[in-house]
C-alpha positions, 0 to 999 in steps of 0.5 A: 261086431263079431256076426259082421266077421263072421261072414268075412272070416269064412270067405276068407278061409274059403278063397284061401283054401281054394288057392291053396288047392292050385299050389303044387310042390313043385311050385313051392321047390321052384320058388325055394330054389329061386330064393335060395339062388338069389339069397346066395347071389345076394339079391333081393328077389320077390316073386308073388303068386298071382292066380 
């Protein structure tokens, strides 16, 4: 079983690291400061990141 995750694990590590590569900080301060306005607003807001 652990030979059959084996190959599972590394393409999930490498599509992970290849979307990391396409985040900036600017996208992680815009979506903070989204969160944090709707926290404080009192909504529920869910933004998904989708490449």
């Amino acid at each position: 079983m652990d030979a059959c995750l084996d190959g599972t694990m590394q393409e999930a590590e490498a599509l992970l690291l290849k979307r990391f590569g396409t985040i900036t900080v600017a996208d992680i301060a815009d979506d903070f400061d989204l969160r944090l306005a709707s926290h404080l607003a009192g909504l529920d807001v869910v933004r998904s990141c989708t490449q």
